[in-house]
matplotlib code that plots the C-alpha trace (Angstrom):
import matplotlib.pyplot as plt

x = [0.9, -1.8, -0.3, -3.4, -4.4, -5.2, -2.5, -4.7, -7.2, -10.1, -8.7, -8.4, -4.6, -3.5, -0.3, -0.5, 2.8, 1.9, 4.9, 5.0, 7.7, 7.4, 3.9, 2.2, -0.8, -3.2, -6.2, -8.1, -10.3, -12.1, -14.7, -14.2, -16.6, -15.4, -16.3, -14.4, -10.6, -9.0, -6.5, -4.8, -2.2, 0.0, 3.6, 3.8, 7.7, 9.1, 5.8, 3.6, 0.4, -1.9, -5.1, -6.9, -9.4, -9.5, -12.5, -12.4, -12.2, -8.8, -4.9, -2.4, 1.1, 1.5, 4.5, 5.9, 8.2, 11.4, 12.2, 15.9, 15.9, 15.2, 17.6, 15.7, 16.3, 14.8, 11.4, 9.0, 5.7, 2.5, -0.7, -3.4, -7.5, -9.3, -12.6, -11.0, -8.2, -6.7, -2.6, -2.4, 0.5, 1.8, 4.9, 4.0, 3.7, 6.4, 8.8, 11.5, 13.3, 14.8, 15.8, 12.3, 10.3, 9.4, 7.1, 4.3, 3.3, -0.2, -2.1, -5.4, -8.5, -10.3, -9.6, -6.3, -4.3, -0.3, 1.1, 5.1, 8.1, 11.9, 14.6]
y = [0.1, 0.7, -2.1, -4.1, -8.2, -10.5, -13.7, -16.3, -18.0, -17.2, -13.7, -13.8, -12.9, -9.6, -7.2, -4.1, -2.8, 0.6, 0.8, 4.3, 4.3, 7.5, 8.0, 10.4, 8.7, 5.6, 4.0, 0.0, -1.8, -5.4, -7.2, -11.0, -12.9, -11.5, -8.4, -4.7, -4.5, -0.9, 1.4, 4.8, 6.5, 9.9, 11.3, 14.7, 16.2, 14.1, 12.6, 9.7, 9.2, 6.0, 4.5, 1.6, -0.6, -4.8, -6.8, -7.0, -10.9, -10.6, -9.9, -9.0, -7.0, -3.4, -2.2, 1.5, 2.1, 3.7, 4.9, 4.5, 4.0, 7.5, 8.6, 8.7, 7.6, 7.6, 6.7, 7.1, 6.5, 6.4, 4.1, 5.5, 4.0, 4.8, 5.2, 6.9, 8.7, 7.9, 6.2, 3.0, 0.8, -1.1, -2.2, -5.4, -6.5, -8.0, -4.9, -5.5, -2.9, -3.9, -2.0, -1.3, -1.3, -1.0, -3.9, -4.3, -8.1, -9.4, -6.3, -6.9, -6.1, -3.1, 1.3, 2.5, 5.8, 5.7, 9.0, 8.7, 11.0, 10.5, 12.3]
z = [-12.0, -9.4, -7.8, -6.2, -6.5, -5.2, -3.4, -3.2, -5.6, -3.5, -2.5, 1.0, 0.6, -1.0, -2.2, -2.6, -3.5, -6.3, -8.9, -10.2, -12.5, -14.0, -13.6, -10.9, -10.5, -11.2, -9.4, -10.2, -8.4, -8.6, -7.0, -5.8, -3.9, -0.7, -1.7, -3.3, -3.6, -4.7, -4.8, -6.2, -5.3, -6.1, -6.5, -6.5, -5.3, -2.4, -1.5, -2.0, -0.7, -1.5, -0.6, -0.7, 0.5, 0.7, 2.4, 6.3, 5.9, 4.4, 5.4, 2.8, 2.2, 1.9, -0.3, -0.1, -2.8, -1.8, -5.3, -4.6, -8.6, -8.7, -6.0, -2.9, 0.2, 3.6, 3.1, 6.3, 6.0, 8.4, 7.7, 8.9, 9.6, 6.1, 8.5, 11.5, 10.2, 13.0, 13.0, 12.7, 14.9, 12.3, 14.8, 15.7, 12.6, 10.3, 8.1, 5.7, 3.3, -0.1, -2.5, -4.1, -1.1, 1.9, 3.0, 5.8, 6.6, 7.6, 7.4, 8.1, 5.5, 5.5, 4.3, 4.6, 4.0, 3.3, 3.4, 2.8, 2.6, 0.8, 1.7]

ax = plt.figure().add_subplot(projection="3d")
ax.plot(x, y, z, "-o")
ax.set_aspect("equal")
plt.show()
């Protein structure tokens, strides 16, 4: 539900990809040797908004879901710092779309906020 574990046995690997289903919000968190994962996220009309938090010493995958099951389309999103607030340019790194998600490759550890829109 909340979406959030760990890729590799000694976490240094993540996914984060939230699936909501028909819920409108959930949040977990762990703690591994490399220190806190967590996450929680919301749906609320044509908007969903997420964040989390992985170790600095780690990279994983960020999944958006596009909801298509539920008739949406168009998902844009915007990651942004979740200690500066600021935008973060995640166009260098790898993007795919699929039917359920969105997906951002490589992401490196640390806060984030997702903030994302359907048409």
């Amino acid at each position: 539900m909340a979406g959030i574990r760990p890729t590799s046995s000694n976490g240094n690997t993540w996914n984060v990809s939230p699936q909501p289903g028909n819920l409108t919000s959930a949040q977990a968190g762990f703690i591994t040797h490399l220190g806190a994962f967590s996450a929680e996220w919301t749906v609320a009309d044509n908007t969903f908004s997420l964040k989390f938090s992985t170790p600095a010493e780690s990279s994983g995958l960020l999944g958006v879901p596009t909801f298509v099951d539920q008739g949406r389309s168009g998902v844009v999103f915007k990651v942004y710092s979740g200690d500066s607030g600021e935008e973060v340019d995640i166009s260098g790194l790898t993007q795919q779309q699929d039917k359920y998600f969105t997906t951002v490759r490589d992401l490196p550890g640390g806060s984030y906020t997702v903030e994302a829109t359907y048409a």
